[in-house]
C-alpha positions in Angstrom: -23.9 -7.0 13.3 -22.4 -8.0 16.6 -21.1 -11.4 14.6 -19.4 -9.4 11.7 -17.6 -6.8 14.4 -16.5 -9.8 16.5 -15.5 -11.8 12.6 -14.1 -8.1 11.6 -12.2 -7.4 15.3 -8.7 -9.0 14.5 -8.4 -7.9 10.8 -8.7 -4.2 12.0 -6.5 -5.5 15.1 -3.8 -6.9 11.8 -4.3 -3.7 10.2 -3.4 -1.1 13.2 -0.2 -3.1 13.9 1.0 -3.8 10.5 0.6 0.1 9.5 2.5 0.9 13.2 5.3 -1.9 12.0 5.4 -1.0 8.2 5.9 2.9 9.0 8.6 2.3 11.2 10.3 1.1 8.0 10.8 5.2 6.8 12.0 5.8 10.5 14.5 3.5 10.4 15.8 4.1 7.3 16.0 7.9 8.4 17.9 7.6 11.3 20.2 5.8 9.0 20.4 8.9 6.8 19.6 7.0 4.1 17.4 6.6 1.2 13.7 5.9 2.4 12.4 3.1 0.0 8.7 3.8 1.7 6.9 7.1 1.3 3.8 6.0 3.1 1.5 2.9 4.6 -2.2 3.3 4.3 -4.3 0.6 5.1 -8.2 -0.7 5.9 -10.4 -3.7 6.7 -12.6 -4.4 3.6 -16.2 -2.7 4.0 -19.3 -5.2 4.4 -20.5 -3.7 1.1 -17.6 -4.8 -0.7 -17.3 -8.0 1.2 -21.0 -8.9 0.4 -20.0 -8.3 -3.3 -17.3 -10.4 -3.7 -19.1 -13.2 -2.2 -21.8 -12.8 -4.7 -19.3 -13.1 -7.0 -17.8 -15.8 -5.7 -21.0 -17.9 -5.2 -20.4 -17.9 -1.2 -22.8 -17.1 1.5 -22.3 -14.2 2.9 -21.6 -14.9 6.3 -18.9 -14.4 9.2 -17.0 -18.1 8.8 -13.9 -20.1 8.1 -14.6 -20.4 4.8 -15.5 -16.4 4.0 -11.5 -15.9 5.7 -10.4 -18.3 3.2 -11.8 -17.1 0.1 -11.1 -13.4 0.7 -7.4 -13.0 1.8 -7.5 -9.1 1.1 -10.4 -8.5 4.2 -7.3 -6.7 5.6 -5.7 -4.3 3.2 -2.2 -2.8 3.5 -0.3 -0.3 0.9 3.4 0.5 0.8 3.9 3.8 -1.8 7.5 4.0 -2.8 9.0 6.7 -4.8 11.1 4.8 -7.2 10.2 1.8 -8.9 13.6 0.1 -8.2 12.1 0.5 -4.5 9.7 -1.6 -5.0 11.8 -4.8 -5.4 13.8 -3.7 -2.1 10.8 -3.6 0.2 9.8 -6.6 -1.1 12.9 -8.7 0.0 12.6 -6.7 3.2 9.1 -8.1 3.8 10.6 -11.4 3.0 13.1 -11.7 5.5 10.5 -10.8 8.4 9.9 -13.1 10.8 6.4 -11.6 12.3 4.1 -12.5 9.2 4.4 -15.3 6.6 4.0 -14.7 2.9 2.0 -17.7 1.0 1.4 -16.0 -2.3 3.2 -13.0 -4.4 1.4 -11.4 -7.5 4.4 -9.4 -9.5 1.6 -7.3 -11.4 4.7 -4.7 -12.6 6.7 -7.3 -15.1 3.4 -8.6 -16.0 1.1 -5.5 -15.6 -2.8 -6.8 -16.2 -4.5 -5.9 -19.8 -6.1 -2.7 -17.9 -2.8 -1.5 -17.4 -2.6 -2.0 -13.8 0.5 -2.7 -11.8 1.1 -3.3 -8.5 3.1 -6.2 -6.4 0.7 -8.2 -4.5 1.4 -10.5 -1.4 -0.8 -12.5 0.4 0.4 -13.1 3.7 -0.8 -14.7 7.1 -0.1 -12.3 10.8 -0.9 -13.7 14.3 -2.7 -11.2 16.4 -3.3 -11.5 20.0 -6.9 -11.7 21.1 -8.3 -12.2 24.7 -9.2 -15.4 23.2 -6.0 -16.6 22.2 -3.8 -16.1 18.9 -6.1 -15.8 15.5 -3.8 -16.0 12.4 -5.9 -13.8 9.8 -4.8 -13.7 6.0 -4.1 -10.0 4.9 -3.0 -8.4 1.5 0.4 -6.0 1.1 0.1 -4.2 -2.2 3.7 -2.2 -3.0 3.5 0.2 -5.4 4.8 3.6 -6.5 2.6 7.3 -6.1 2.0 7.0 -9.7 0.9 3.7 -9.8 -1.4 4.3 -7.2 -2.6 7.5 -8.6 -3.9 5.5 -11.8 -5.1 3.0 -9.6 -7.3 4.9 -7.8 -8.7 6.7 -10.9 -9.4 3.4 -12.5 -10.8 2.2 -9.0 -13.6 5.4 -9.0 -14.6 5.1 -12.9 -15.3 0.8 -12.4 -17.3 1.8 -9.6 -19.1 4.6 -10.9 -19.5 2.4 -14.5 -20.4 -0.7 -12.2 -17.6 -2.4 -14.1 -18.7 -1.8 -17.9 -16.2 0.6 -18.3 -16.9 2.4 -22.0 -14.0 0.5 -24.9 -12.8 5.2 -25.0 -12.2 5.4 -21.5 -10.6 1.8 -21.3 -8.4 2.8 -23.9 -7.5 6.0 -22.3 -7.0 4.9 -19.5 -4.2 2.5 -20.6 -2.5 4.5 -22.7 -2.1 6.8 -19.4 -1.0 3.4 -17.5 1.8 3.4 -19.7 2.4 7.2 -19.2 2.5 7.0 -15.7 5.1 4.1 -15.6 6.9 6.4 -18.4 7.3 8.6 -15.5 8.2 6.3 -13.2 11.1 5.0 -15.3 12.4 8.5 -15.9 12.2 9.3 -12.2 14.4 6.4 -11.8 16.8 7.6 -14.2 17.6 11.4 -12.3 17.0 9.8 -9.3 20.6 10.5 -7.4 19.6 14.0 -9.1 16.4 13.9 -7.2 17.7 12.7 -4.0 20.7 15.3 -3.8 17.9 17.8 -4.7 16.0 16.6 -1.6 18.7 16.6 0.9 19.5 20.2 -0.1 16.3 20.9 0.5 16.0 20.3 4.0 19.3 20.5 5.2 18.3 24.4 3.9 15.1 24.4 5.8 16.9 22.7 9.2 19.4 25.9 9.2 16.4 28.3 8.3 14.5 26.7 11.1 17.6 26.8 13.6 18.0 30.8 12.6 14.5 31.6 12.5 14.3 30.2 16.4 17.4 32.1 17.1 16.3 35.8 16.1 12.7 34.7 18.0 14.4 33.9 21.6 16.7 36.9 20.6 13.6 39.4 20.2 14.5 40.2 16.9 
């Protein structure tokens, strides 16, 4: 085990900076006062369960090594949730113009959603992290994607698993036809959306002034 945690050390290493650097997207963007196009950043290190079954099916040996990094570039996991899908396209060209990670591979998975009805944008990138050994470049995967999209996805994600990828041709079918629902909603969303963001500032602009006069009457005694 002490091989895998040593392999596993710079991907979570990638994975704890990227999240810091990726969330301080929505900060930025606030302290602009201006539209956020990230929600939220999540993001893990592949489990050794997971990695041991992608090397069976990739016909690799399941080991800690050059070519296990090489054949799994998702080991390190990030997603970016956006509430629009016009967001989605923004973030991306931000991510291109970065200079601390390199992007060797993009998977537009929304124009050309998978037969499942899956859709996502993929990017394989490569990140230097700093180790007391020296600098390890580690391949990690950035997945953008709206809360919708990711809500489906991570349905779909539970009933493969608990179907051990035999999914029944009923809940397949289902299941797309509420892919296309959910992007339904996501295109509608993106049709009220000055609606929606006006709606939003409102919102807490009122709950800034209820704040401020709720903390007034309380030093006041009243």
């Amino acid at each position: 085990m002490k091989q895998w945690s040593q392999f596993l050390a710079p991907y979570k290493q990638a994975v704890d900076e990227l999240k810091v650097k990726l969330k301080g997207l929505r900060v930025q963007y606030e302290l602009e006062d201006t539209h956020t196009p990230v929600e939220f950043v999540t993001g893990r290190v592949k489990p050794l369960a997971s990695i041991y079954d992608k090397t069976l099916e990739k016909g690799i040996p399941f080991e800690p090594s050059t070519e296990l990094a090489a054949e799994l570039p998702d080991i390190a996991g990030l997603r970016l949730m956006c509430p629009f899908v016009d967001d989605i396209g923004t973030v991306v060209e931000i991510l291109r113009q970065r200079k601390d990670l390199e992007i060797i591979e993009e998977r537009d998975y929304i124009s050309n959603k998978k037969p499942s009805g899956y859709r996502s944008y993929h990017m394989i990138i490569k990140y230097p992290v700093q180790t007391i050994n020296g600098e390890k470049t580690i391949f990690a995967e950035i997945q953008i994607r709206t809360l919708a999209m990711n809500f489906w996805a991570s349905i779909e994600h539970s009933l493969n698993y608990k179907y051990e990828g035999e999914m029944p041709v009923e809940i397949s079918h289902r299941l797309e036809r509420a892919a296309e629902a959910a992007f339904q909603l996501d295109e509608e969303m993106s049709q009220i959306r000055d609606e929606i963001q006006d709606a939003q500032q409102y919102f807490s602009a009122f709950k800034e002034t209820a704040t401020r006069s709720y903390g007034k009457k309380k030093r006041k005694g009243e």
